[in-house]
N, C-alpha and C positions, 0 to 999 in steps of 0.2 A: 398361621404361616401365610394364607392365603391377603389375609387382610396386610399383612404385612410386604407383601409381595406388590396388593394396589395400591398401596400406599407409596411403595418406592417407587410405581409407574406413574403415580399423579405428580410428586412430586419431581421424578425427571422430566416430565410433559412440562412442566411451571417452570422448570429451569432454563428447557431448550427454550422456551416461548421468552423467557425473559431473556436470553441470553441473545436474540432473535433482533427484540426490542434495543436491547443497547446498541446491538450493531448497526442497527436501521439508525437510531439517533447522534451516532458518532461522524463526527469526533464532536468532543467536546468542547471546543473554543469558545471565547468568547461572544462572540455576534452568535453563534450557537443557541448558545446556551441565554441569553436575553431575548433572541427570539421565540424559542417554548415556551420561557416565564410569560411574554407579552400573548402568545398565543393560549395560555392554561388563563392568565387575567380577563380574557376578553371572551374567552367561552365562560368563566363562572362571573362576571359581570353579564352576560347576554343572558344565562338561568336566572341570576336574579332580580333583573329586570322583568323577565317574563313572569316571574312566580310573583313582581310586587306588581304588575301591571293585572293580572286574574284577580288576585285575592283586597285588592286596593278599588277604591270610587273616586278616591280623588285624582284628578286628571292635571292640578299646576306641577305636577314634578316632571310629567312626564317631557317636557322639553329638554330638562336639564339631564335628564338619564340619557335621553338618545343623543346629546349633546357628546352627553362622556365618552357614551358607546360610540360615537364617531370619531372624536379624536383618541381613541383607543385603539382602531380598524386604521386610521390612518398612519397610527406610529408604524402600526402590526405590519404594515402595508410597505412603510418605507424600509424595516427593517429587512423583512423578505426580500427587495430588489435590492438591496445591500447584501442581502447573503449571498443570493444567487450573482451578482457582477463577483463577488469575490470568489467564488465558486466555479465562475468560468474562467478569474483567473488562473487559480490552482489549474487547472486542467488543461488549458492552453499551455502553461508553461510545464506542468508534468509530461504533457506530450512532446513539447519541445527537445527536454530532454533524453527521451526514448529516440527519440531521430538524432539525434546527437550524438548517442553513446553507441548505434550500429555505426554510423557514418564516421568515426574514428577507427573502428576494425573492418570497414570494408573491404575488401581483397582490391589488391591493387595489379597484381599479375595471375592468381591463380583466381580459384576460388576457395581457399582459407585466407583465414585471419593471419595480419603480421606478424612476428614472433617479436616484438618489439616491447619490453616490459613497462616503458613507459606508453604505449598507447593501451595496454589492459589497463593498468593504472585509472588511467584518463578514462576510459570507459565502463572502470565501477564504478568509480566517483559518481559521473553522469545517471547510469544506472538509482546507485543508492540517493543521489538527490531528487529523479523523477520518483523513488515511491516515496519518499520522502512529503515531498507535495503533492503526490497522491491523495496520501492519507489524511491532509486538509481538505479534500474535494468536499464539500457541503452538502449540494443536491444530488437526489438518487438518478438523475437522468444521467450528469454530469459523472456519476459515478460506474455506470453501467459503460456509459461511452469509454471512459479511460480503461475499464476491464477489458472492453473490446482491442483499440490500441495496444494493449499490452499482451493483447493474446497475438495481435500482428507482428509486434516486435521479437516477439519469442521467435515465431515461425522463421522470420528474416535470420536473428541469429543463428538458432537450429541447422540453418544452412551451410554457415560458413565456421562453426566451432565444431569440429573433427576431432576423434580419437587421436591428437597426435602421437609421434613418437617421441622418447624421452629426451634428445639432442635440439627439440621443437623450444622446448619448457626450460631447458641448463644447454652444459658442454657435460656433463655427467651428474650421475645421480647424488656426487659427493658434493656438487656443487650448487644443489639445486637451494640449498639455504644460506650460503656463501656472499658475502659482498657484492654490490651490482658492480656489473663490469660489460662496458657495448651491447646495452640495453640487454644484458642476462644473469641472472634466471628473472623469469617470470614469477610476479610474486606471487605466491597461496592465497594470500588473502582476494587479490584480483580476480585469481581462476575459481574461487571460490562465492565472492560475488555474481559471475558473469553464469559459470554452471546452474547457480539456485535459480538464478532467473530464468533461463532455461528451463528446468525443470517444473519450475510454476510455483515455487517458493516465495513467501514477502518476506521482506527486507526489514529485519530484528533491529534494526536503527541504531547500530552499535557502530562504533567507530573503526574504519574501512580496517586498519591497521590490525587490527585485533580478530577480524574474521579468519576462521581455519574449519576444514574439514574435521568432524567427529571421525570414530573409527567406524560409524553405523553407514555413516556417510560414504563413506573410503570403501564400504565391503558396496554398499548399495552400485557404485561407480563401475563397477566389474562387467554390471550389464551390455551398455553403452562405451563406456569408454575405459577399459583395462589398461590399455596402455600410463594412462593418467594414477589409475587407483594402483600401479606396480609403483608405479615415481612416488606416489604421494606413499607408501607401505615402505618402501626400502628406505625411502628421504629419514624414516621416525627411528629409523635403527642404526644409525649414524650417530 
């Protein structure tokens, strides 16, 4: 039982550690993905260069190895400053959109957000296409920085999305799934993007339309923002 027990510990240890390593390596793209291959080529060409250069006397090859080994370092080289300019694309424009999707619900008179269904709309869109390109960011600097930015953009939110009341979100609760009409109801799927991100959720890359609250979610909501989790509980019983 015993052995069986460290068995299940070494092997959860090898899983987190590997599960550890994917996430450090991701994402998997393209320029990605030819860069490790050229970076694994050019460390097991550099061993066996070393291991023919020790165990070897003859000395005319070795121009044509460090030959190789150099334009192998320089591909490896260009392809690295290709990841990372792409990398700071992603991330520049990921950022772009986090300031984009508050500055559409900025408070214009108070300090909430409009109740305007078309600028929630507009600001998961924005939202779900900043993690979007997120999740392209390549280098771990780049990637650290945008976790920072987006822990900024939460706080900004946070500010200005309030528990509203149910008249915020519809004109009644029978109407909060009803046809839009003078930019009302607010749609589920919007308050549903805009909340997770909030809450510190990423973004299931599912199409904005099709996002809805669980019931785990809805009970979770009670903490914070009851008023929300009654609309979204009474809206399912209609």
């Amino acid at each position: 039982m015993l052995e069986n027990l460290r068995d299940d510990v070494i092997e959860s240890s090898l899983f987190l550690k590997a599960k550890k390593m994917l996430r450090w390596l991701r994402p998997f793209s393209f320029v990605n993905v030819i860069f490790y291959i050229f970076c694994l080529f050019s460390f097991i060409f550099f061993v066996f260069f070393l291991v023919r250069l020790l165990i070897s006397s003859e000395s005319d090859h070795y121009v044509s190895f460090v030959a190789l080994l150099a334009a192998v370092a320089t591909l490896t080289t260009l392809i690295y400053n290709l990841r990372r300019h792409m990398s700071e694309d992603y991330f520049k424009d990921a950022k772009e959109y986090l300031k984009r999707a508050y500055e559409v619900l900025e408070p214009k008179k108070d300090d909430a957000a409009p109740d305007d269904r078309e600028l929630w709309l507009d600001a998961a869109r924005l939202l779900k296409t900043a993690d979007r390109l997120g999740h392209k960011i390549l280098m771990d600097s780049h990637k650290e920085s945008y976790s920072e930015e987006r822990e900024f953009w939460k706080s900004k939110f946070r500010g200005i999305i309030k528990d509203f009341g149910v008249h915020y979100y519809c004109d009644g609760i029978d109407k909060f799934n009803s046809s839009p009409r003078n930019n009302k109801p607010i749609s589920e799927p919007s308050i549903y993007v805009i909340h997770k991100f909030i809450s510190g959720g990423d973004d299931n890359n599912a199409p904005l339309l099709e996002e809805s609250f669980s019931d785990k979610e809805i009970t979770s909501l009670n903490k914070k923002f009851p008023n929300l989790a009654y609309l979204l509980t009474e809206s399912r019983k209609k």
